[in-house]
TORTOR-495473 format. One record per residue (C-alpha): x, y, z. Coordinates in steps of 0.05 Angstrom, whole numbers, plus 5000, padded with zeros to 4 digits. Last residue first. Layout:
N
XYZ
...
% end
This chain:
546
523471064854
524770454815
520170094851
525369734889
528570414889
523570504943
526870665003
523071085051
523971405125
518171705154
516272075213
517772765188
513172735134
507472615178
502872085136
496672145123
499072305042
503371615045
499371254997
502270604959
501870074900
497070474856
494270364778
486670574776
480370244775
475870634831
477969964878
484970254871
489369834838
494669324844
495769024774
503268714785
509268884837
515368444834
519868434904
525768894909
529169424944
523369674974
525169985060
520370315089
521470645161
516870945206
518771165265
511371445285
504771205266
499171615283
496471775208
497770945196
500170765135
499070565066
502069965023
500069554975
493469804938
494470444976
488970814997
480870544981
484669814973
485869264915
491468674915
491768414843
499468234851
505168284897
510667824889
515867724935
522567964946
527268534981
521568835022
521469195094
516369465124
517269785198
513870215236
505970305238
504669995166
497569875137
499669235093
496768895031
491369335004
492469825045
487870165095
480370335089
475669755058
480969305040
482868754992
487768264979
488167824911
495767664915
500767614971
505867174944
512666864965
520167134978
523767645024
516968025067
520068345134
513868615177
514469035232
508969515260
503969095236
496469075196
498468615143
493768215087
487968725072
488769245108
485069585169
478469745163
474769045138
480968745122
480568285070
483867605053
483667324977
491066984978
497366905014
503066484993
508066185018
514766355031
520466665059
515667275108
517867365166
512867775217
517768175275
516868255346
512568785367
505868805336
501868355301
495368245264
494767695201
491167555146
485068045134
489868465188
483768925218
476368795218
478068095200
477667645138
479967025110
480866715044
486966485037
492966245077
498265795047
503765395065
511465625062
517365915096
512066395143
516666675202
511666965256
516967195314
513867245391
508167645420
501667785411
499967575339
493867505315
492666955253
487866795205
482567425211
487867735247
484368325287
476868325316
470768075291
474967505275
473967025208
477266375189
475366195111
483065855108
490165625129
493865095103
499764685112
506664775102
513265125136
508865615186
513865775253
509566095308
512866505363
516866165417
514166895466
507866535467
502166945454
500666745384
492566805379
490466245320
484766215265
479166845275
485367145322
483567365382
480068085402
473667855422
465668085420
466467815346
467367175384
472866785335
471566395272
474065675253
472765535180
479465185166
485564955198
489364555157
494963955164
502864075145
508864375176
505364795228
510064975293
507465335352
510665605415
510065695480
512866265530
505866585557
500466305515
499065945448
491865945428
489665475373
482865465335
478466035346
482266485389
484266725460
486867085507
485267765477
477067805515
470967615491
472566825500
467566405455
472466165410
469165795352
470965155318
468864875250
475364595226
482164445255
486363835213
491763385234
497763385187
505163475225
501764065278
506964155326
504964395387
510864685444
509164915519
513465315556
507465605594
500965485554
498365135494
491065225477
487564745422
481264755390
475665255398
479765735445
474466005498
470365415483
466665115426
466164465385
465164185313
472164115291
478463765314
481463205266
487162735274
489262295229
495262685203
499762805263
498863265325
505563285365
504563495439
509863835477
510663995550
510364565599
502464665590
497764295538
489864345538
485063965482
478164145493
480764895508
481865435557
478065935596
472365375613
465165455583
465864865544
460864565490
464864055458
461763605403
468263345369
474863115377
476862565331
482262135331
488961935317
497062015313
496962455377
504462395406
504362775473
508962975519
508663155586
509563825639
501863865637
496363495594
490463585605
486363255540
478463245528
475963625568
482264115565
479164665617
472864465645
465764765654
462164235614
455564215559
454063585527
457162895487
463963145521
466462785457
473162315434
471061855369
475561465342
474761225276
470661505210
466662135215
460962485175
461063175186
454563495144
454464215148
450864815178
444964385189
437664445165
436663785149
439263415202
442662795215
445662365265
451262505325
451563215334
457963665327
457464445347
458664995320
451465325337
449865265278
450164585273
454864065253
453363425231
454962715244
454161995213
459661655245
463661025209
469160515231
474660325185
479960745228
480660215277
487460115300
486960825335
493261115363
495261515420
502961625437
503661805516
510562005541
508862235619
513462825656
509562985713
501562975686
497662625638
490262685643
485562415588
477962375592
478263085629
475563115700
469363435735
464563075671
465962375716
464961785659
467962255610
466462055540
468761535483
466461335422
470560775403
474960715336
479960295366
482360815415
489660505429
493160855478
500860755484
504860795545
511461175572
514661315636
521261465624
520662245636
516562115701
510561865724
502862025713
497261715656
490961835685
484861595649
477561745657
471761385620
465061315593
464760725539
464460455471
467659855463
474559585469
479660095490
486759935483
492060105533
499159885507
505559885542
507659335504
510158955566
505059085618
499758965567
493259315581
486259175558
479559575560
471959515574
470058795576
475758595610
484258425597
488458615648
496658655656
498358845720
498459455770
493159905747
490460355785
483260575799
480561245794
475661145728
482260795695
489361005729
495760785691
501760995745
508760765719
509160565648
516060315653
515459705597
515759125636
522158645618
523258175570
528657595586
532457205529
534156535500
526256345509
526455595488
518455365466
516854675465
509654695425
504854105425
499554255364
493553835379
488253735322
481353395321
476953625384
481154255390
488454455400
493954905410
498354685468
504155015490
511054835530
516255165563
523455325559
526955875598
527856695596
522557085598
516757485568
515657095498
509357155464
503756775441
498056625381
491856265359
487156635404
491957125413
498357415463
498056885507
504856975551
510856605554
516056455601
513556635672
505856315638
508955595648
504955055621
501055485565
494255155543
491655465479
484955415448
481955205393
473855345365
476555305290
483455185286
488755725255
493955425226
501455465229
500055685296
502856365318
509656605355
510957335379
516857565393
518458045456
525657685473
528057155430
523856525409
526255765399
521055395372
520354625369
513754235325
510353655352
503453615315
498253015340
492752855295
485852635337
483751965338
477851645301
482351475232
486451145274
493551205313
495151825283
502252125286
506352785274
512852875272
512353605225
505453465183
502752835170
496452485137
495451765145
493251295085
490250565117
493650015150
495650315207
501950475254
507550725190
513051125222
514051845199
521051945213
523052815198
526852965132
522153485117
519653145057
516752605096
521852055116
519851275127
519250765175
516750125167
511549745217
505449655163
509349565097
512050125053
510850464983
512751214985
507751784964
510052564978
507453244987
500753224979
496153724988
491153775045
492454545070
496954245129
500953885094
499753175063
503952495063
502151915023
504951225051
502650724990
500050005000
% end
């Protein structure tokens, strides 16, 4: 009779002629004695008895540190038996993982297949250093797997398995570090006191979301907010896919969603919508640390003093892709804006993502997009900014305090009562790069209202104003040696005007290309120094050939 020797997936390998009793190799090279009188399958030293038995696998493994082994093949209804959990740990259904040093063994099996594993660990994994975890007040001190959440001591990850109301606390110091995984929940605060997410004294906490596929019908309102659902006479519809981080109502806190102080913070994921804060800060809060905001993260539909995102003491945000839309600043005061607020000596760093729509009490005096008070300044390489809107100055960006240096990006579209684009004073506005398009000042100008601006390279086309300058309405200091300046239309000035109280003002045009800025009557004008005090002012425009 013939041997014939399958794998696992029921195709043959090999067919030898032998006698009951004889041994013979499979195409592995491993014995396969013959025990019965009928074909046998085999796979790796296996065996069957009889047809009625189950098939016995034998198979060694020899694992370093943190791998993960799974079964060949996964088995309906199996499960695995581990003789010594010290060495490894289930880390599936079908699968485990090596924690220490040793040898063990495994069983994967069900009513008609055992696998027997003997597993050689040649190396010892150790805890990652996550410190103090907290969930809804109480600590965790092991690895836990329930209904709501999991946490592997030695991955450092936290992941979040249904939708819930929760709290977390993530505290320690600098090498304290874990990883939350939001898999696409919809989460709120179980107690509204306290934000969803604390991390305090020094914590490294990356989020993620490992399940993006997951879909929200949403809207939001006029009143800025997001709503589960639909509605027909919305603002707009905000459909949603993954993670889904919400006050779901009305709250009094500061950084509802994220406190985060003295830590840092790697946000790869999720969604922050529906806040309705009355606090003097923002859903998501940051002070002496950092927090990186990546692309897959989006922040829109909610309200507060800042709409979005307020960054305080030496605090640094770095926006690498996530977007801002739909937010409004409720705060009728400077400290504040409709997106992003940075504060006392912060900074802020854009090199990609957009911040869009967001529009700023018209009671207030913060910028319609962001409110640089943070002596770190704001550095934009990339990214967009547009359709923001302030009652007050800086339609996409006031500045309070600290450099603006623009290398790149672009900002269209938006509109303030002074500084269409941006309003600063102070320390200096950079301009490398970029461009900026279709802003208007409502009585100031168009693009600029500063008292130092530097413009060396990109484009500030299609600005208008009411009163000033079509571009800038200088106080002190413009200087331009690059840049192109076209279609840009005012009442004075299509570029440039001042102000009649200005003082020390100095204007320096030694290059730059100028093209069709008019007057709104029609007619060819790049600049109007007639309310000016001649003895105030001291120009250079041989860029213009004058």
């Amino acid at each position: 009779f013939w041997v014939v020797v399958y794998d696992q997936f029921n195709n043959e390998l090999s067919r030898t002629t032998a006698k009951y009793g004889t041994i013979v190799k499979d195409p592995n090279g491993n014995d396969v004695k013959v025990k019965t009188n009928t074909y046998f399958h085999t796979y790796v030293d296996y065996e069957n008895t009889s047809s009625s038995n189950p098939q016995v696998y034998d198979e060694s493994v020899s694992l370093v540190v943190g791998e993960v082994y799974t079964a060949s093949v996964a088995l309906d209804n199996a499960s695995l038996t581990i003789n010594d959990s010290s060495i490894v740990s289930k880390a599936g259904d079908n699968s485990f993982v090596a924690i220490n040093q040793g040898s063990t063994t495994v069983k994967y099996s069900n009513s008609e297949t055992i696998y027997n594993y003997t597993v050689t660990v040649t190396e010892a994994l150790t805890p990652v250093n996550y410190e103090t975890i907290k969930v809804n007040g109480s600590q965790i001190t092991d690895s836990v797997d329930n209904e709501n959440y999991s946490f592997d001591k030695y991955t450092g990850i936290l992941k979040l398995k249904k939708d819930q109301a929760i709290n977390i606390e993530f505290s320690g110091a600098n090498t304290q570090h874990a990883t939350l995984d939001l898999n696409g929940c919809v989460v709120t605060p179980l107690n509204t006191s306290k934000s969803i997410l604390s991390v305090t004294n020094g914590y490294v906490l990356t989020i993620i979301d490992t399940n993006t596929s997951v879909s929200h019908e949403g809207y939001i309102d006029n009143d800025y907010i997001w709503h589960s659902g639909t509605n027909a006479s919305k603002m707009v519809d905000y459909p949603l896919t993954g993670a889904i981080l919400t006050t779901s109502g009305s709250t009094s806190i500061g950084g509802s969603i994220l406190d985060a102080r003295n830590s840092t913070i790697n946000m790869n994921a999720g969604n922050v919508v529906g806040v309705n804060s009355t606090s003097n800060h923002a859903p998501l809060y940051i002070d002496d640390g950092a927090i990186v905001l990546s692309k897959g993260v989006k922040v829109a539909g909610c309200k507060d003093s800042t709409g979005g995102l307020y960054v305080d003491g030496t605090g640094a945000a770095t926006l690498n892709g996530a977007e801002f839309e739909y937010l409004y600043g409720t705060y009728a005061a400077s400290y504040a804006a409709g997106a992003i607020c940075t504060y006392d000596s912060s900074a802020l760093v854009m090199n990609s993502g957009r911040i869009a729509h967001c529009t700023m009490n018209p009671s207030g005096d913060g910028g319609g997009g962001i409110h640089c008070m943070g002596s770190q300044g704001f550095i934009m390489n990339d990214g967009i900014i547009e359709d923001c809107w302030t009652g007050g100055n800086g339609g996409a960006l006031r500045r309070s305090d600290g450099e603006f240096v623009m290398n790149g990006g672009i900002i269209r579209n938006c509109s303030a009562k002074y500084g269409g684009a941006y309003n600063g004073n102070r320390d200096p506005f950079i301009m490398n790069g970029g461009t900026i398009d279709g802003c208007i000042g409502r009585s100031g100008s168009g693009a600029f209202n500063s008292n130092n601006v530097e413009i060396h390279g990109g484009t500030v086309k299609n600005c208008v104003s009411a009163n000033g300058g079509g571009v800038i309405e200088i106080s002190g200091i413009f200087t331009v040696d690059g840049g192109t300046f076209d279609n840009n239309v005012a009442v004075y000035g299509a570029v440039m005007t001042a102000e009649s109280t200005g003082d020390n003002i100095t204007v320096t045009v030694t290059g730059g290309t100028f093209t069709n800025n008019n007057l709104n009557s029609g007619v060819a004008n790049i600049y109007d120094w007639t309310t000016v005090p001649p003895a105030s002012k001291v120009i250079d425009l041989s860029g213009l050939g004058e």
